[in-house]
DOLOKOL-559009 format. One record per residue (C-alpha): residue in one letter; x, y, z; residue number from 0. Coordinates in steps of 0.2 Angstrom, whole numbers, padded with zeros to 4 digits. Layout:
<pt "A" <X Y Z> NUM> ...
This chain:
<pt "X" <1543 1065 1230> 0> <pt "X" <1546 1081 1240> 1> <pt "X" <1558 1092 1232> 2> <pt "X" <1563 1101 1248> 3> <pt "X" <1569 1083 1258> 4> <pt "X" <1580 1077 1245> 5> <pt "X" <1597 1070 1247> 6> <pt "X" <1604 1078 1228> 7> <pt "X" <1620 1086 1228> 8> <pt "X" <1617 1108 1226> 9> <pt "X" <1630 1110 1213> 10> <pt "X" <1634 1099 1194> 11> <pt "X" <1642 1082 1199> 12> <pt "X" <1652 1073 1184> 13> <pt "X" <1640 1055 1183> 14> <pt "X" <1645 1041 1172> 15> <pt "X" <1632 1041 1158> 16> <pt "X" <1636 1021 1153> 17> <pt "X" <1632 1018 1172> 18> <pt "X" <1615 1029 1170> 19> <pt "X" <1608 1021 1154> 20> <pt "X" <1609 1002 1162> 21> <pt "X" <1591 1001 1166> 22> <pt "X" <1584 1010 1147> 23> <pt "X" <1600 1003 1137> 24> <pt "X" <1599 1021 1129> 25> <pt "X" <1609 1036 1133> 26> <pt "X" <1596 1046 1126> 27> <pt "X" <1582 1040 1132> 28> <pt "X" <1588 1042 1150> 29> <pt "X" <1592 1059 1145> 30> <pt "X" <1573 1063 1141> 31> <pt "X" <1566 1051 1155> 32> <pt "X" <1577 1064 1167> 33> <pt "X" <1572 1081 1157> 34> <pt "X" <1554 1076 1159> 35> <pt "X" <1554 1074 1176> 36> <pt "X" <1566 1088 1179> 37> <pt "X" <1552 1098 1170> 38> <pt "X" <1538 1092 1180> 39> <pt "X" <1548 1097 1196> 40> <pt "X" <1552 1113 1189> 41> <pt "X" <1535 1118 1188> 42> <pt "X" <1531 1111 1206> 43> <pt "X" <1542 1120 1210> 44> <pt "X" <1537 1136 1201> 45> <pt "X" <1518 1134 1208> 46> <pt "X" <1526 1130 1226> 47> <pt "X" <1535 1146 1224> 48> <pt "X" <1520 1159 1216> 49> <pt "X" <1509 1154 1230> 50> <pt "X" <1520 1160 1243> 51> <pt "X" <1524 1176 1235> 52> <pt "X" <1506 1180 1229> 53> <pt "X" <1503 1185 1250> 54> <pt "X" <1515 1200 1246> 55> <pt "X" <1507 1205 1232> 56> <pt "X" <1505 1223 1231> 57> <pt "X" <1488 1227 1218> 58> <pt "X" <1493 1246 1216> 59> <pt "X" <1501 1250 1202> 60> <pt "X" <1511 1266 1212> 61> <pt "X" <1529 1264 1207> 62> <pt "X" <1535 1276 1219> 63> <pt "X" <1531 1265 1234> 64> <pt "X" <1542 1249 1232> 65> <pt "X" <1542 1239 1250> 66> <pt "X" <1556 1227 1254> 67> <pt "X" <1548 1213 1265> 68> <pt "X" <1560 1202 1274> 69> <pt "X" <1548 1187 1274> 70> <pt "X" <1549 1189 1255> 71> <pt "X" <1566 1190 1253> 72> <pt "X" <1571 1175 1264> 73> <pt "X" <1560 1164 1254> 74> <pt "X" <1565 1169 1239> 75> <pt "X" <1583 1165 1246> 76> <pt "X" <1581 1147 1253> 77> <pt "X" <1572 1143 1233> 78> <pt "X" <1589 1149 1226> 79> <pt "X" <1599 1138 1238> 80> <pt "X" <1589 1122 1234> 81> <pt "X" <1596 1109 1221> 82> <pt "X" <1591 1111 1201> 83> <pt "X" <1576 1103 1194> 84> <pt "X" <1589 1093 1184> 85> <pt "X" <1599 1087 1198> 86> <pt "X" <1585 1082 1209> 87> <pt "X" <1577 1071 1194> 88> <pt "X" <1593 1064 1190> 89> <pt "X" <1596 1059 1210> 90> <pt "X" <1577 1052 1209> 91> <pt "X" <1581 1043 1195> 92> <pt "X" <1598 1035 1202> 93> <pt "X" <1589 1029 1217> 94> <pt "X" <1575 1021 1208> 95> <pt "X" <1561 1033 1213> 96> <pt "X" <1558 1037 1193> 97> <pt "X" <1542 1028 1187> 98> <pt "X" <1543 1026 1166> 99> <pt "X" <1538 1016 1153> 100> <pt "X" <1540 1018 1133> 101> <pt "X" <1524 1012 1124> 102> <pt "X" <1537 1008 1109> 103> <pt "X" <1546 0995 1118> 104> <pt "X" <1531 0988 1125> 105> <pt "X" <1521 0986 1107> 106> <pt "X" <1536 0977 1100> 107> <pt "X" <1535 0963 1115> 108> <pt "X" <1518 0960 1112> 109> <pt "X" <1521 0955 1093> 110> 
């Protein structure tokens, strides 16, 4: 899912975790299904964001010349203004868009 067209909420919304664990029947594992892939959005993230700055590196190592690019800063702006890792995963998984399995579960059925 595209991190930057979500529909998640940019600041902490109170969620009722009984509502939340329906699907796992465990709080905690819901917890971790939406810390894993608050995790791997994190690091999209992260990547998305270093590949955009890496065209304003500067390779001298001059520390009297600092340059303020524009460019620069307003990217760096609309990254701080989108929704959390953690929220987004949590909206993902609200809405269903959370693919998990749990290999435990699956080896007691089959015996």
């Amino acid at each position: 899912m595209d991190y930057k067209k979500t529909n998640a909420p940019t600041n902490t919304v109170t969620r009722d975790m009984m509502e939340l664990c329906e699907d796992t029947g465990n709080v905690y594992e819901t917890v971790a299904i939406i810390g894993k892939r608050a995790n791997q959005i994190a690091v999209e993230m992260k990547n998305d964001l270093s590949k955009k700055l890496q065209e304003f590196a500067s390779y001298s190592d001059n520390l009297e010349e600092v340059f303020e690019n524009r460019e620069q800063i307003e990217i760096s702006r609309y990254y701080e203004k989108l929704p959390k890792p953690t929220l987004i995963a949590t909206q993902e998984y609200i809405e269903g868009k959370v693919y998990y399995r749990n290999p435990a579960k699956e080896k007691e059925r089959l015996q």
